[in-house]
C-alpha positions in Angstrom: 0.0 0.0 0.0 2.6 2.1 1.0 4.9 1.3 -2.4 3.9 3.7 -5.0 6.4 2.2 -7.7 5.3 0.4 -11.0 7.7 -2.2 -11.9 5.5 -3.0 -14.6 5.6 -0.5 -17.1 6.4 0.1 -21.0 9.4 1.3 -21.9 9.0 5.1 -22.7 8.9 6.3 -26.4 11.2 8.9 -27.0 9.9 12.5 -27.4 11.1 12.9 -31.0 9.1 9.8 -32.1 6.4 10.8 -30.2 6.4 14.3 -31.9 7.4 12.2 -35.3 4.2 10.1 -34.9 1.6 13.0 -34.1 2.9 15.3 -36.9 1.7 12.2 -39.0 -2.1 12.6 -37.7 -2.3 16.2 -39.2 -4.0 16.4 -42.3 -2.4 19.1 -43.7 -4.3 22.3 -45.9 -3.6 21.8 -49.5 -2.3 25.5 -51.1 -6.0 26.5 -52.3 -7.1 26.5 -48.7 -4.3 28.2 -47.5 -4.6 30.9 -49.7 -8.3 31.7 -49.5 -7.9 31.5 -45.8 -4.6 33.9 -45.7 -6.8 36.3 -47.9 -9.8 36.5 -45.6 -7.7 37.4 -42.1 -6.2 40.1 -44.3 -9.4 41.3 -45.3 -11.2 41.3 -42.2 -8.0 43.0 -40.4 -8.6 46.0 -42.7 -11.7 46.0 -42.4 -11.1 46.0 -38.4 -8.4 48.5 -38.8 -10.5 51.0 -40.8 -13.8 50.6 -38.1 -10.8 51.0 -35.6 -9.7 54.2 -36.8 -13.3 55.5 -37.5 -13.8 55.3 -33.8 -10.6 56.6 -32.9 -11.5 59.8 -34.9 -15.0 59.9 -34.0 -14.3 59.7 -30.2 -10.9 62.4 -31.1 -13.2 65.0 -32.3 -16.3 64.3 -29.2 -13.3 64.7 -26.2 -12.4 67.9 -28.1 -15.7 69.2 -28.1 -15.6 68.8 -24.5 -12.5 70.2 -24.1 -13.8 73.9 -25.7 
């Protein structure tokens, strides 16, 4: 009860094969994918960077209204 060792264990893999043998479960994007994919974030971080500095400007010119 009071032995916490376990004499019966499997030998450990090593962390590269490990590694090796989960980088074989990914099912990598084919080009297509990664492309259409790469253009939308850059799209949608302009947009976002315009509405962004729309509300920069907007809230600029309302705290120098207050500011008269």
């Amino acid at each position: 009860m009071g032995d916490s060792r376990n004499t019966d264990s499997a030998p450990k893999p090593s962390f590269w094969k490990g590694v090796k043998a989960e980088f074989k479960k990914i099912s990598w994007p084919d080009k297509t994918k990664i492309f259409k994919q790469s253009v939308a974030v850059i799209c949608i971080s302009l947009v976002l960077g315009f509405i962004i500095m729309l509300m920069d400007t907007v809230l600029k010119y309302g705290v120098g209204l207050l500011g008269m």
